[in-house]
Backbone as CSV, one residue per row, in Angstrom:
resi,resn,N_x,N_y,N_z,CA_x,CA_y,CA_z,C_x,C_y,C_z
1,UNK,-4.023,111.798,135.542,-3.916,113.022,134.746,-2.511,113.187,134.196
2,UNK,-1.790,112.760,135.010,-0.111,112.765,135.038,0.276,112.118,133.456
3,UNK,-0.721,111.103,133.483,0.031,109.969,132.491,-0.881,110.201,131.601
4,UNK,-1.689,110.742,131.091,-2.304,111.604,129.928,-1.594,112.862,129.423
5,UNK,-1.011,113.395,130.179,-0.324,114.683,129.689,1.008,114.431,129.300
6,UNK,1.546,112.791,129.870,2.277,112.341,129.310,2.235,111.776,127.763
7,UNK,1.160,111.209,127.184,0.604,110.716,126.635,0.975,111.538,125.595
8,UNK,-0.008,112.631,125.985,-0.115,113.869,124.688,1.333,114.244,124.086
9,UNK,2.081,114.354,125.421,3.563,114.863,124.962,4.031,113.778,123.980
10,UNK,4.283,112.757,124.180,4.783,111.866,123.433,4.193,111.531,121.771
11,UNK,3.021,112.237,121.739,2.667,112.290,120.091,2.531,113.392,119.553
12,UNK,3.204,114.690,120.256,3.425,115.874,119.839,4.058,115.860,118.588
13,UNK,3.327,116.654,117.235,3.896,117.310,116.474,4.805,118.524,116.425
14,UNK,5.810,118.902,115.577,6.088,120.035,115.293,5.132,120.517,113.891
15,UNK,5.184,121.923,113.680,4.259,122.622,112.397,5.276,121.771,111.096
16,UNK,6.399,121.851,110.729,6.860,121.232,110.165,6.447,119.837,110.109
17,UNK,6.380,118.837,110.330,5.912,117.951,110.461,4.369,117.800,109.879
18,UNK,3.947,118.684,110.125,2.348,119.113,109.903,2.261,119.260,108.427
19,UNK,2.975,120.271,108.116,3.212,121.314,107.006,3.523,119.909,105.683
20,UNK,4.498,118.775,106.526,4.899,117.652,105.572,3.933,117.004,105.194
21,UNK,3.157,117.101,106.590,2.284,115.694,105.905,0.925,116.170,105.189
22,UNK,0.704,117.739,105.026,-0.012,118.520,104.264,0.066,117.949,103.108
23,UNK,1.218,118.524,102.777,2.315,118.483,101.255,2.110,117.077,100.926
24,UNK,1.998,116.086,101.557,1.436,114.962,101.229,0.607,114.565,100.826
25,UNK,-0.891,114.941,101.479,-1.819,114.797,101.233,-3.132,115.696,100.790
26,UNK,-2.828,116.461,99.908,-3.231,117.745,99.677,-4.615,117.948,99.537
27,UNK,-5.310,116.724,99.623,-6.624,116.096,99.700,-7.846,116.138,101.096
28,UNK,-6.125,116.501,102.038,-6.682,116.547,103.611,-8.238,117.003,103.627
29,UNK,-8.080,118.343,103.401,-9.360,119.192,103.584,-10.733,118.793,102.896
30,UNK,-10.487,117.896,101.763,-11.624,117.527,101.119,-12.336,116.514,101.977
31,UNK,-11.493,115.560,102.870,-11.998,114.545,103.632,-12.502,114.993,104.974
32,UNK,-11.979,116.266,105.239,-12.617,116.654,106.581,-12.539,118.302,106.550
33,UNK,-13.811,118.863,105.776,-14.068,119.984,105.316,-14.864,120.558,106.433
34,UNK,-14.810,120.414,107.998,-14.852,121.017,109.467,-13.751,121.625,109.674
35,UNK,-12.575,120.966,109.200,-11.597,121.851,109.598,-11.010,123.338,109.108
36,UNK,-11.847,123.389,107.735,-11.269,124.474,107.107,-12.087,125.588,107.775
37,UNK,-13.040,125.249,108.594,-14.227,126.490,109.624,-12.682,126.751,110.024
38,UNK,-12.528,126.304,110.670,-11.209,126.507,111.914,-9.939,127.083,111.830
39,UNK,-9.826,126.971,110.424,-8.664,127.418,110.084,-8.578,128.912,109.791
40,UNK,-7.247,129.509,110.833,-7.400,131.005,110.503,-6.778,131.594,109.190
41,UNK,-6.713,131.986,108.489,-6.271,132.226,107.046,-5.958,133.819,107.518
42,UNK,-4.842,133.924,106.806,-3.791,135.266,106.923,-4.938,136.418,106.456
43,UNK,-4.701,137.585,107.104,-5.514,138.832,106.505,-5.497,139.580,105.432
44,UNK,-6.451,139.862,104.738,-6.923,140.458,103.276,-5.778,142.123,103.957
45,UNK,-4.457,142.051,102.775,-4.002,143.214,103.469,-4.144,144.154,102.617
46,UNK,-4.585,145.372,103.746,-5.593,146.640,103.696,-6.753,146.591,103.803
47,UNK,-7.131,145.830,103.709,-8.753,145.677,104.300,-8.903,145.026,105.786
48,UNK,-7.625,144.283,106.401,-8.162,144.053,107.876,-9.152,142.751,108.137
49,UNK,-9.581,142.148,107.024,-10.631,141.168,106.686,-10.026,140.075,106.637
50,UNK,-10.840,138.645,106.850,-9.964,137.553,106.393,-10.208,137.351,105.174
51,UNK,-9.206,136.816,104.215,-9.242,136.677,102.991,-9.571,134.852,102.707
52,UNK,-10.009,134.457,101.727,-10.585,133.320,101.314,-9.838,132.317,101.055
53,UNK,-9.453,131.197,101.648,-8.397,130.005,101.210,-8.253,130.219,99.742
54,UNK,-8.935,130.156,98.897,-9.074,130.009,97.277,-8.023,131.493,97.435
55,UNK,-8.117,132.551,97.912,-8.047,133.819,96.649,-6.256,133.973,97.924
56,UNK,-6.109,133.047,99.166,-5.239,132.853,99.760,-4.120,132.248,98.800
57,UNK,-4.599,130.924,98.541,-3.850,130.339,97.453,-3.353,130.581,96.236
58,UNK,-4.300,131.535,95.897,-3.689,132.352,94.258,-2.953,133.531,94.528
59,UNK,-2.882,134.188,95.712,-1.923,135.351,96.036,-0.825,134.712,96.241
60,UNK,-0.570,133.420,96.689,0.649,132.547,97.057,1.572,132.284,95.680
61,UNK,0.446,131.693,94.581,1.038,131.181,93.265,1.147,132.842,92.568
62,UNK,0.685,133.597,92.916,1.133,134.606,92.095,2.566,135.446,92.481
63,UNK,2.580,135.413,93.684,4.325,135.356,94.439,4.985,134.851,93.545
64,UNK,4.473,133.386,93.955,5.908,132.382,93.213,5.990,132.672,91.777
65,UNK,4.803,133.061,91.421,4.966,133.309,89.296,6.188,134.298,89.480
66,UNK,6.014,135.339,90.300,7.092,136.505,89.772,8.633,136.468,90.572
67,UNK,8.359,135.344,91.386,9.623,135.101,91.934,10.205,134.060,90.615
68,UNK,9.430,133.556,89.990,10.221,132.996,88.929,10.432,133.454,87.884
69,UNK,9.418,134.513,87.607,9.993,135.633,86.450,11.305,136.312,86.390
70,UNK,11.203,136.687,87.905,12.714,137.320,88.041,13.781,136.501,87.846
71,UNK,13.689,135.485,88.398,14.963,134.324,88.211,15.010,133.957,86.729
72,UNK,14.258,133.970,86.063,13.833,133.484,84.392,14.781,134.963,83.772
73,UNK,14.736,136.112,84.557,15.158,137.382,83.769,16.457,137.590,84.182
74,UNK,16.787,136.786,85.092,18.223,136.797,85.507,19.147,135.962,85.017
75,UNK,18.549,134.701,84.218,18.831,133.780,84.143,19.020,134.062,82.251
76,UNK,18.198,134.490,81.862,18.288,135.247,80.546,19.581,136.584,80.496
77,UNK,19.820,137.069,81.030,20.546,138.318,81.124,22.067,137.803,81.267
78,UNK,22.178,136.488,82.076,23.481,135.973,82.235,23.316,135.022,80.957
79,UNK,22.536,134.543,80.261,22.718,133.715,78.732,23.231,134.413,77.763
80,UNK,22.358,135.628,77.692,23.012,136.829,76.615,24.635,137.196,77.021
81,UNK,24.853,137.665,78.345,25.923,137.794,78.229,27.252,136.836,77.937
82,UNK,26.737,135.526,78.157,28.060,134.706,77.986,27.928,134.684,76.427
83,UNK,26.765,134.769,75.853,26.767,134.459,73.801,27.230,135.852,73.716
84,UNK,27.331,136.843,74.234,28.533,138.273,73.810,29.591,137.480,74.257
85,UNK,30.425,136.578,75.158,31.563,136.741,75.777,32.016,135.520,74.543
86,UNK,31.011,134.175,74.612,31.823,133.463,73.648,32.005,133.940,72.097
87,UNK,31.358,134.644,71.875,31.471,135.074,70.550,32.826,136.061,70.142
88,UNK,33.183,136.684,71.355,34.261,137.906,71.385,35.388,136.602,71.509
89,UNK,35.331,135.871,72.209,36.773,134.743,72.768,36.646,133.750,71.039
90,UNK,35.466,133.480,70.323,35.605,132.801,69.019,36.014,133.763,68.212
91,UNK,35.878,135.410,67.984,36.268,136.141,66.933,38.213,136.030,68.029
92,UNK,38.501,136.269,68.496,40.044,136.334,68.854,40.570,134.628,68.711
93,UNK,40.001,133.477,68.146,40.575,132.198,68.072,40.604,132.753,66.455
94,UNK,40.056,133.227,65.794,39.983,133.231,64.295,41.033,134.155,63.806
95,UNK,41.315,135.217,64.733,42.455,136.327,64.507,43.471,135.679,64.709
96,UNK,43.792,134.769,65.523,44.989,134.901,65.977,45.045,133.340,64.832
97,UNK,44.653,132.462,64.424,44.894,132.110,63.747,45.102,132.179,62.059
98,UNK,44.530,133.117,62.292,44.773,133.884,60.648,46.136,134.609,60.821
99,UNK,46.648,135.173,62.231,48.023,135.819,61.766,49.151,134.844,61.341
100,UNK,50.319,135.825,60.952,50.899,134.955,59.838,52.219,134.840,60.893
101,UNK,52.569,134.847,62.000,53.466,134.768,62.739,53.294,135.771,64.534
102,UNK,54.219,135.161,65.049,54.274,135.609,65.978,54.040,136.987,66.642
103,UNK,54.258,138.258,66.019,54.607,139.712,66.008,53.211,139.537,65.456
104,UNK,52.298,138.717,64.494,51.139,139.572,64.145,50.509,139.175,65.334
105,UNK,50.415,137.794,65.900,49.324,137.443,67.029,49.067,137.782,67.891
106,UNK,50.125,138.538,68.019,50.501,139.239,69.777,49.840,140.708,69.296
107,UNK,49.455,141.154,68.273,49.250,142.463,68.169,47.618,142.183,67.790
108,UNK,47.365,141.346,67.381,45.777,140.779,67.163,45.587,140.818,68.804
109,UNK,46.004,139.529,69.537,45.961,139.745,70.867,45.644,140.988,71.522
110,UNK,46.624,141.847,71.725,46.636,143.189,72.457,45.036,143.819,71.611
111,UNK,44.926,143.779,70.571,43.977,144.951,69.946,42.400,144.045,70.412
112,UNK,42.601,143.036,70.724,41.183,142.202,70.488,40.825,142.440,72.523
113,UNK,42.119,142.288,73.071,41.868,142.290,74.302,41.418,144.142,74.982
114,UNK,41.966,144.589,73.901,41.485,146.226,74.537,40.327,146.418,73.949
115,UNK,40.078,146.666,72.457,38.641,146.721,71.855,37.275,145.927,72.264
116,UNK,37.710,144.781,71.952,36.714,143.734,72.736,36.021,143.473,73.822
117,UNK,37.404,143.310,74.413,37.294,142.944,76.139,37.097,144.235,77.460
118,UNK,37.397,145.922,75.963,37.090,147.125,77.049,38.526,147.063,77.778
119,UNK,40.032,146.814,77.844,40.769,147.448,78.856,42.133,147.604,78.100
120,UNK,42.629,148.606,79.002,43.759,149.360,78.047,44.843,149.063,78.547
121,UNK,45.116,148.065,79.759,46.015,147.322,80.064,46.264,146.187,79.908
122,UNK,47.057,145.661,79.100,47.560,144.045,78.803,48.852,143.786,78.790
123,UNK,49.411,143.103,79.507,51.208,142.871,79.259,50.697,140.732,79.436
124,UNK,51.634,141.173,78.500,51.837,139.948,77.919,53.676,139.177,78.364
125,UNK,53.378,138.203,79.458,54.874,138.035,79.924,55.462,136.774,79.200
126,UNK,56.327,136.734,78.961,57.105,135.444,78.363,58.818,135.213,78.890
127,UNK,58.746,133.915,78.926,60.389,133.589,79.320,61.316,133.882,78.298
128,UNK,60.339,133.272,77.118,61.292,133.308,75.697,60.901,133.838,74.802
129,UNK,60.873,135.153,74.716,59.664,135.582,73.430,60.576,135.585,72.421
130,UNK,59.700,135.088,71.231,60.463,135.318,69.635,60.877,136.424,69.502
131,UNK,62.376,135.893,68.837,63.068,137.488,68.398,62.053,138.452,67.546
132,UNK,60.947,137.957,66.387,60.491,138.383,66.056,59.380,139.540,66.810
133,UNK,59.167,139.016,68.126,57.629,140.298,68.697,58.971,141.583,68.679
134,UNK,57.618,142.698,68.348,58.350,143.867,68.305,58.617,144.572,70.059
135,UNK,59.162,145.629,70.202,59.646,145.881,71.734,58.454,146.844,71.707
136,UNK,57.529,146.638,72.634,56.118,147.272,73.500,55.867,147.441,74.564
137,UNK,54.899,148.571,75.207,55.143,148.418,76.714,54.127,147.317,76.830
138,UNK,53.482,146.504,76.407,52.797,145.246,76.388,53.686,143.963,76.885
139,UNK,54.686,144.069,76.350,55.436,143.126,76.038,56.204,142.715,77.214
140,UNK,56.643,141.771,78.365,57.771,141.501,79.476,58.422,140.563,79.078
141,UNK,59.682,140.680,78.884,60.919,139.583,78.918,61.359,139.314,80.048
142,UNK,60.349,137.609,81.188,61.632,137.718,81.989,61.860,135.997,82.177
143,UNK,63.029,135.501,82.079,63.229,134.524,82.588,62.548,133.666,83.339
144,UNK,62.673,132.249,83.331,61.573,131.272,84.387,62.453,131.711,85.587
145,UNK,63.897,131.439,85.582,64.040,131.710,86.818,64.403,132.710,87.724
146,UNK,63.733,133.665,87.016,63.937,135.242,87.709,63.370,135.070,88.768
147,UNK,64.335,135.832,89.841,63.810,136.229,91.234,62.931,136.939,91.427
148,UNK,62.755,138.078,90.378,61.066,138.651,90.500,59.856,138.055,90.301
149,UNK,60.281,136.629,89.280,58.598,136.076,89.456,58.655,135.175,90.789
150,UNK,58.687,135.687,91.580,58.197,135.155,93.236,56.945,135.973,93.148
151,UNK,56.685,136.985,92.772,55.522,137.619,93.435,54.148,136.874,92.652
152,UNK,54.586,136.341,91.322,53.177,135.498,90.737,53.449,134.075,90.698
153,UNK,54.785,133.585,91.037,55.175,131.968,91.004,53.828,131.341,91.581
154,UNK,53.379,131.479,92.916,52.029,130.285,93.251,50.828,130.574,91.865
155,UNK,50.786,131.570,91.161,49.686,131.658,89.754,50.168,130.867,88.891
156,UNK,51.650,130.970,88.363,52.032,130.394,86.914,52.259,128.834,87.732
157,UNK,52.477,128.349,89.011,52.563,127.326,89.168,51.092,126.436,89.206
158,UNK,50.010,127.115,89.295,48.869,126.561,89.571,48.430,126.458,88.465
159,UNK,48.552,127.255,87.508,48.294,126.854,85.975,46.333,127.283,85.854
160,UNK,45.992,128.124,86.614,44.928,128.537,86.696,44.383,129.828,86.617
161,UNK,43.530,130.618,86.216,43.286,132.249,85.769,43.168,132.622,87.347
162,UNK,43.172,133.311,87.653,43.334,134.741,89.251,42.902,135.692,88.515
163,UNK,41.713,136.017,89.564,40.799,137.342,89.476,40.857,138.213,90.758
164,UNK,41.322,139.296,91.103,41.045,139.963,92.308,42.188,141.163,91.996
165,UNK,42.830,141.633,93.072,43.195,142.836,93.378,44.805,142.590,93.632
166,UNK,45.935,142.938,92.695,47.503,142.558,92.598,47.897,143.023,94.176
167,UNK,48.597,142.388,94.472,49.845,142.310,95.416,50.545,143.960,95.067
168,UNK,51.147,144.280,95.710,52.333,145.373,95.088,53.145,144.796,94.740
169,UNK,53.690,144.177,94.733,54.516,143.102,94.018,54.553,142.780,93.173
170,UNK,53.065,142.017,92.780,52.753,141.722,91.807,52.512,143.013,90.407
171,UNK,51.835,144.089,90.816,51.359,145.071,90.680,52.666,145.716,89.628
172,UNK,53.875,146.018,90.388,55.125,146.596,90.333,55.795,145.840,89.238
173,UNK,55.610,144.148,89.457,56.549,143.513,88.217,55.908,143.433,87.025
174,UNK,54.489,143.684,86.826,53.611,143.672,85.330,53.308,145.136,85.078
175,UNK,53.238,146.511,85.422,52.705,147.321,85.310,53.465,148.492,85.838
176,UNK,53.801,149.751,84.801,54.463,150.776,85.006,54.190,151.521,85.872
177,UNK,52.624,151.682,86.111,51.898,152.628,86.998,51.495,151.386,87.793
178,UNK,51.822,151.193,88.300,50.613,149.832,89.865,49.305,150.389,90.464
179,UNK,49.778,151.731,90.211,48.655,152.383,91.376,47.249,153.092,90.411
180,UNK,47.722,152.353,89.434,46.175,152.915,88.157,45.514,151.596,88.394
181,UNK,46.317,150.475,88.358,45.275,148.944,88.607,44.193,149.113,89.576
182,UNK,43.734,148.744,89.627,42.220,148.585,90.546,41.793,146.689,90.554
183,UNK,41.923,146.335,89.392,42.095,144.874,89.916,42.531,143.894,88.258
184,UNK,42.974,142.811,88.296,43.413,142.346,87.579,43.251,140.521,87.403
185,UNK,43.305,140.450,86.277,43.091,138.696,85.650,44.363,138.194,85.322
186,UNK,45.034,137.574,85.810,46.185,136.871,85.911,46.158,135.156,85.211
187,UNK,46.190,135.088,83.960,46.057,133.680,83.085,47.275,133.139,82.816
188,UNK,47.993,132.473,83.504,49.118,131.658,83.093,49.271,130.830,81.521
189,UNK,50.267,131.154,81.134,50.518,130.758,80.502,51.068,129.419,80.002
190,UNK,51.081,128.039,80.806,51.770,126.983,80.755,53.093,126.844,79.870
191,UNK,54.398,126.822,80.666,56.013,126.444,80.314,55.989,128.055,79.325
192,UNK,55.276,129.056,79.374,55.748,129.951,78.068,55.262,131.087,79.035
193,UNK,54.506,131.623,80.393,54.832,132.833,81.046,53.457,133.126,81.642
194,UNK,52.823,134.094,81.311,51.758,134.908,81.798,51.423,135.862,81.181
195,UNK,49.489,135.800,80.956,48.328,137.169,80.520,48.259,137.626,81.127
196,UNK,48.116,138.966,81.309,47.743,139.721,82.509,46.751,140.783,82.172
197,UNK,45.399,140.963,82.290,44.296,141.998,81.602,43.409,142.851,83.114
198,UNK,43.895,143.877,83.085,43.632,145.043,84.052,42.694,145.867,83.756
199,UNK,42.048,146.363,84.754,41.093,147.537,84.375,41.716,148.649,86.212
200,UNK,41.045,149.601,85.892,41.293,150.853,87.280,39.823,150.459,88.037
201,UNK,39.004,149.301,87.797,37.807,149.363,88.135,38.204,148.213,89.169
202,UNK,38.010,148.768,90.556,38.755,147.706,91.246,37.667,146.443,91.782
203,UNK,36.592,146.246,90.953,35.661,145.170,91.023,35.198,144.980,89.416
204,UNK,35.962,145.148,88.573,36.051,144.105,87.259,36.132,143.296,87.499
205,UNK,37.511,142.669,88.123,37.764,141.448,88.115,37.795,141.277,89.539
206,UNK,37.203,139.708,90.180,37.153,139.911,91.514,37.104,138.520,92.253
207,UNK,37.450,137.380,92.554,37.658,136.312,93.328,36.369,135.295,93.081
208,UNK,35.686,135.909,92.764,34.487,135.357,93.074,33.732,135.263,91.519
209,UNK,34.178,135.630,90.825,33.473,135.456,89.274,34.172,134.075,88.516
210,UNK,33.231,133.617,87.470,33.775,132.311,86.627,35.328,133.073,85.894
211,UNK,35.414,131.871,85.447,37.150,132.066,84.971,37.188,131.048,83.589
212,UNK,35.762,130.371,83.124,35.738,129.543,82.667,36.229,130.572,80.762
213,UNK,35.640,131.764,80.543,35.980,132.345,79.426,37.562,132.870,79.787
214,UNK,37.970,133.296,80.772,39.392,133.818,81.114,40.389,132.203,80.309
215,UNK,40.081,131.475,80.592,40.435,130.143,80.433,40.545,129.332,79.578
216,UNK,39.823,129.905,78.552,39.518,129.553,76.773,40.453,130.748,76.279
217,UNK,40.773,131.820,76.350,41.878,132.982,76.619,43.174,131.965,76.598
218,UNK,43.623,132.151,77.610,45.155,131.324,78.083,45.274,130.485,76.354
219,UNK,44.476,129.428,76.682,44.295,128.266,75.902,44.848,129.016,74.795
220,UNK,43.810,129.794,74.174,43.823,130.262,72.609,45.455,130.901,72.226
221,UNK,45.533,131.441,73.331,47.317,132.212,73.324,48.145,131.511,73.502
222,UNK,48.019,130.579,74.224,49.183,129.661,74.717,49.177,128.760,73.336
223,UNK,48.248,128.295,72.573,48.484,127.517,71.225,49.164,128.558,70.293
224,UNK,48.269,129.652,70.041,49.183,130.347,68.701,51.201,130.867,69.400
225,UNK,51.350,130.911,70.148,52.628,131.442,70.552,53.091,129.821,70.636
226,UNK,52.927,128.509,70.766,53.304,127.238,70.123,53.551,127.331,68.856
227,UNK,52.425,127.631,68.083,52.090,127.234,66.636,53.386,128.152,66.097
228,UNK,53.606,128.899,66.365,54.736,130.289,65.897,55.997,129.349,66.690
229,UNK,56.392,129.125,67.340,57.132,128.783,68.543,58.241,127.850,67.536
C-alpha cells in the first residue's frame, strides 16, 4: 500500500500544470466528453444555479472584450495626448526659428511655454547670455562656475530633463517665491545653462512621467540660443 501511495505521489500534478496542458490541447473534452459530467463549472451568479460550459466560456470572453476595451481607451487617450504635446513642441520649433535673434527667441520661448504648455513660471538660466536678451524676471545670469549652481550641478551635469519636487536650494536659486513651486522640470541646457518650467501643482511634474517631449524642448532651445550664439 506503502509503495502505491508512493507511486501516486510521484506523478502528482499541480492545477497549473493541468491548466498548461489544457491550453494545449483544447480538444481534451471532445475526446473524452465523460469528463465534462464531472466537471463543476462556477455558479450562474444570482441565480445560485450552475451555469453551462458554453454560456461559462462567453462570460469569460466577454470579460476579456472589455478588459481590452478599456486598455484600447487608455491607450487612445494617451495617443491623443502626445499628437496635442508634439504638435505644441513642433509649433515652438517653428517660432523660435522664425525669430530674428536672440531677445526674440527667448520671448517666443517664455510666451509658447506659458500659453501652450499652461505655466506661468519659466526662468531661463544661462552662463553667457547675449548682451542682446532684455533684463526679465525669466531671465538668470549665472556663471558655470558659480558656487550656487551646486544645488542643480548633478542635473546640468547629467545632461538629462528632472521631473519632481525642487530642493530649497534648488527652489531659492531659480525662483523668487520657492514656496509657490509645487513641482518642477529641470532641462539642461548642454555647455549654455538650464530650462526650468514650474507649476504650484505639486504633481505636474513628477519622477515618474516620460521626459521624452521635455527633451525635444532642451534640444529646440539649446539650437536656437547656438544659432544666435
Amino acid at each position: 500500500m506503502t509503495d502505491a501511495n508512493d507511486a501516486t505521489a510521484a506523478v502528482a500534478v499541480t492545477a497549473a500544470e493541468v491548466a498548461r496542458y489544457l491550453r494545449r490541447h483544447p480538444e481534451f473534452l471532445s475526446d473524452h466528453p465523460d469528463l465534462a459530467l464531472s466537471l463543476v463549472v462556477p455558479k450562474d451568479h444570482g441565480h445560485g444555479r450552475a451555469a453551462s460550459l458554453a454560456g461559462y466560456q462567453l462570460e469569460v470572453l466577454r470579460d476579456k472584450n472589455r478588459e481590452l476595451a478599456q486598455r484600447i481607451k487608455v491607450l487612445v487617450a494617451i495617443a491623443s495626448e502626445n499628437e496635442t504635446l508634439m504638435r505644441r513642441v513642433h509649433a515652438l520649433n517653428l517660432a523660435l526659428m522664425r525669430a530674428r535673434g536672440p531677445a526674440e527667441s527667448m520671448r517666443r520661448l517664455v510666451a509658447a511655454l506659458r500659453e501652450d504648455f499652461g505655466t506661468e513660471q519659466v526662468r531661463v538660466l544661462l552662463h553667457h547670455p547675449d548682451p542682446e536678451l532684455p533684463a526679465a524676471e525669466w531671465l538668470l545670469a549665472v556663471p558655470a562656475g558659480d558656487p550656487s549652481l551646486a544645488a542643480i550641478a548633478d542635473v546640468i551635469e547629467r545632461g538629462e530633463p528632472l521631473c519632481g519636487r525642487l530642493t530649497a536650494a534648488q527652489a531659492g536659486l531659480l525662483f523668487e517665491e520657492p514656496e509657490a513651486i509645487g513641482s518642477c522640470a529641470l532641462l539642461p541646457l548642454p555647455g549654455l545653462g538650464l530650462l526650468a518650467i514650474a507649476s504650484p501643482d505639486p504633481n505636474r511634474f513628477h519622477p515618474g512621467q516620460g521626459t521624452f517631449f521635455l527633451d525635444l524642448i532642451a534640444q529646440t532651445v539649446a539650437a536656437a540660443l547656438r544659432r544666435h550664439g
